[in-house]
C-alpha positions as CSV (number, residue, x, y, z in Angstrom):
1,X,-7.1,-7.6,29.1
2,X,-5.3,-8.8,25.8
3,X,-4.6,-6.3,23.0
4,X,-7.2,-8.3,20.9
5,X,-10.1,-7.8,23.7
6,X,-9.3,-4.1,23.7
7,X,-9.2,-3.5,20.0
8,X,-12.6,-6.2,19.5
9,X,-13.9,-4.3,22.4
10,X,-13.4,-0.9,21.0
11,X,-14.7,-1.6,17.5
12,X,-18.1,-2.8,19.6
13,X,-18.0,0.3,21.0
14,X,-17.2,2.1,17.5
15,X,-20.2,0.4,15.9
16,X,-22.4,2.0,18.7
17,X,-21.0,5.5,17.0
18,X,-18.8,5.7,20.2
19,X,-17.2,8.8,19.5
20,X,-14.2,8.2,22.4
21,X,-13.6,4.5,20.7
22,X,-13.0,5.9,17.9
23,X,-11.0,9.0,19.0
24,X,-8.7,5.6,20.7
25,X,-8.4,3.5,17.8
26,X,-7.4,7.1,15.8
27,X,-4.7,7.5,18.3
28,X,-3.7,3.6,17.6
29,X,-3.8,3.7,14.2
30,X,-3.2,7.1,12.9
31,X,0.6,7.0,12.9
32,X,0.9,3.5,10.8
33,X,-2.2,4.7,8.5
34,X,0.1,8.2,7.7
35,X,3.3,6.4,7.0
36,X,1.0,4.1,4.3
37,X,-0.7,7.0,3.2
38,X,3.0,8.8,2.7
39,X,4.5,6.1,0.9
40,X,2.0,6.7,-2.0
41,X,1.8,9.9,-1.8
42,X,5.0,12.2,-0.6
43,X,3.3,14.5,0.3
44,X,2.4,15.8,4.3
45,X,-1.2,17.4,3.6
46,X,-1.9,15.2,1.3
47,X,-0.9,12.3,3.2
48,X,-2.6,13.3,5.9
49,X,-6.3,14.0,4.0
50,X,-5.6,10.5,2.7
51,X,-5.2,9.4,6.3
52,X,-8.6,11.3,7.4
53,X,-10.9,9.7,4.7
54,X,-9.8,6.6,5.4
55,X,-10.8,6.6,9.1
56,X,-13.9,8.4,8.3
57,X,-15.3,6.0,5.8
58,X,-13.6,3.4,7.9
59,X,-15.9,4.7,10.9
60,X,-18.9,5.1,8.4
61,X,-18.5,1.4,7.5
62,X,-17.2,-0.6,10.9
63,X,-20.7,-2.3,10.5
64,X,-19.0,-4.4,7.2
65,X,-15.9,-4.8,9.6
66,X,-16.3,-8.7,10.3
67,X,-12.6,-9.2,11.9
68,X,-11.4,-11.9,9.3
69,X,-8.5,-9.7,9.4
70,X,-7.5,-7.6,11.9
71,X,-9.0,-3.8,12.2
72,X,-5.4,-2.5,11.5
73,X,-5.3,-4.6,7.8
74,X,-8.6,-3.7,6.9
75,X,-7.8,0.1,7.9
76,X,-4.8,-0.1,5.4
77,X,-6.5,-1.2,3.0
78,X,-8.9,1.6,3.2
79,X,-6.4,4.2,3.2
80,X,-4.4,2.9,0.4
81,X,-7.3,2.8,-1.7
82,X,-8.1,6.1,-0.3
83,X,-4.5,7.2,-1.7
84,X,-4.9,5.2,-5.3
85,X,-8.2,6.8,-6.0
86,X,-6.7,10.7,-5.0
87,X,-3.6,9.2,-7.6
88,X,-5.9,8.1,-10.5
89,X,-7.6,11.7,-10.4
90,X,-4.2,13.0,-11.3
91,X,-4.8,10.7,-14.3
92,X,-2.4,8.0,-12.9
93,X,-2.4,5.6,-15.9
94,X,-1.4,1.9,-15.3
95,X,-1.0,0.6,-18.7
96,X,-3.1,-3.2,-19.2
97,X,-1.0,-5.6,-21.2
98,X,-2.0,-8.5,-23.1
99,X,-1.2,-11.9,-21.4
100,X,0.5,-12.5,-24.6
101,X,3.0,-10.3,-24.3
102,X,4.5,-11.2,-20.7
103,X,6.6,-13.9,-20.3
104,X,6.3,-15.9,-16.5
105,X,8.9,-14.4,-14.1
106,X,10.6,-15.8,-11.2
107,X,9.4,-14.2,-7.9
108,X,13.3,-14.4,-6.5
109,X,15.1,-12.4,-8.8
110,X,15.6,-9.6,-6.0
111,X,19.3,-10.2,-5.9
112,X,21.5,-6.9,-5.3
113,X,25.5,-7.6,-6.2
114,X,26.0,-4.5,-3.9
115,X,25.6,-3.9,-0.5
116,X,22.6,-0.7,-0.5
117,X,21.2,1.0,2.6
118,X,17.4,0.8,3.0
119,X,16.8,4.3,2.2
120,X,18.6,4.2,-1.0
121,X,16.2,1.6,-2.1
122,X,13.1,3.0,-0.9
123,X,15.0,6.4,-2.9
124,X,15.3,4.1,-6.3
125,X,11.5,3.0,-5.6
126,X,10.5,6.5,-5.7
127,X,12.6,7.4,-9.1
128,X,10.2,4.5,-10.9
129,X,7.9,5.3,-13.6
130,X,4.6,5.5,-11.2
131,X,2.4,2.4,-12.2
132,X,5.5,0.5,-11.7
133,X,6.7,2.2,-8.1
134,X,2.7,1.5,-7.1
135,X,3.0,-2.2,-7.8
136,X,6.5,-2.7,-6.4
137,X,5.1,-0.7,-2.9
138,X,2.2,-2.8,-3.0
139,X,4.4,-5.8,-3.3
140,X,7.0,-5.2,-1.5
141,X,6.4,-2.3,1.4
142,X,2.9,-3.4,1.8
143,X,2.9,-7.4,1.4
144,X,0.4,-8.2,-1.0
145,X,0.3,-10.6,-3.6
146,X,-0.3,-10.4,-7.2
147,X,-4.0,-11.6,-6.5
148,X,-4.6,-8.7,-4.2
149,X,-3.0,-6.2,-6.2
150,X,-4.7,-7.1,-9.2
151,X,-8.8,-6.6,-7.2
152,X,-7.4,-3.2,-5.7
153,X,-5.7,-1.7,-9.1
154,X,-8.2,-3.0,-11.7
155,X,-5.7,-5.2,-13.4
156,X,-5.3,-8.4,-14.2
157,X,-2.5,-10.3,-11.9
158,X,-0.6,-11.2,-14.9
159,X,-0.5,-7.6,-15.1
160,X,0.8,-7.4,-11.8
161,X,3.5,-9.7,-12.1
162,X,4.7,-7.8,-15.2
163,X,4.9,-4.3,-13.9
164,X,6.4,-5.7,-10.7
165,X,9.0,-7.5,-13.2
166,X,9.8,-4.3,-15.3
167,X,9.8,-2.2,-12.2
168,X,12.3,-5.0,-10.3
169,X,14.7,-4.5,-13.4
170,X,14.5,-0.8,-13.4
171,X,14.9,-0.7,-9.5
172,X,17.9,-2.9,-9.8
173,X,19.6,-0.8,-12.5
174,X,19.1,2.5,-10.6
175,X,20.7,0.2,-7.0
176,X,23.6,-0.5,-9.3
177,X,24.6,3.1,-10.4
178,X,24.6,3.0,-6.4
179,X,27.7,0.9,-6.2
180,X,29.3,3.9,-8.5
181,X,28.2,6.8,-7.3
């Protein structure tokens, strides 16, 4: 039986309120869902609530589940909304700009002069001012686009593409004191 049979079958089986489908889809998914959930929050406990109340309201909703993406996307999606909402009750602010004010910017502008490991990037990510280290994960660790961004944050996707900008420029400035350190 092919890993999409298995899942499609367990997510029947969930929708019954299956209690040992979903105790198998946790143990599929749980891992990936706390590594999401960690990247927006840094922090173990909180990661891991984040985690829980995603595959609880995922479980309380599998009805709306209607597999034009696969279970694990939609999950994510769940969770990291579960992790931006527990971010704007700390009074996260993302600050709206008018269109006026941002200027179009290239997409491919990504370009490092110095040769960085992975965790010292994901290390400059972290030092960003937080509505721009949100965009830039949602970007960049978590593959959407501007379009998607914009629905789950509120903003508009000119929005987007500006803080992704600004935090690009600040992320490469922090990646070139790298070089020097």
């Amino acid at each position: 039986m092919s890993t999409i049979n298995i899942h499609s079958d367990l997510i029947k089986r969930c929708k019954r309120n299956d209690q040992r489908a979903q105790m198998q889809l946790y143990d599929l998914y749980a891992k990936a869902m706390y590594n999401t959930a960690m990247n927006f929050v840094k922090d173990s406990a909180v990661a891991e609530d984040m985690m829980q109340e995603g595959f609880i309201k995922a479980f309380r909703k599998i009805d709306s589940f209607n597999q034009d993406v696969s279970f694990g996307t939609w999950l994510k999606r769940i969770v990291i909304n579960q992790c931006l909402d527990w971010l704007k009750k700390r009074k996260l602010k993302i600050v709206n700009l008018e269109e006026s004010q941002v200027k179009s910017q290239p997409e491919d502008d990504w370009q490092i002069e110095t040769a960085v490991s992975m965790s010292q990037i994901k290390e400059a990510i972290e030092n960003l001012p937080e509505s721009n280290r949100i965009v830039v994960k949602l970007f960049l660790l978590e593959g959407y686009d501007h379009q998607e961004i914009s629905q789950i944050l509120g903003i508009s996707e000119v929005n987007s593409r500006s803080l992704l900008h600004r935090g690009k420029l600040k992320l490469k400035e922090q990646l070139k004191t790298v070089q020097y350190a």
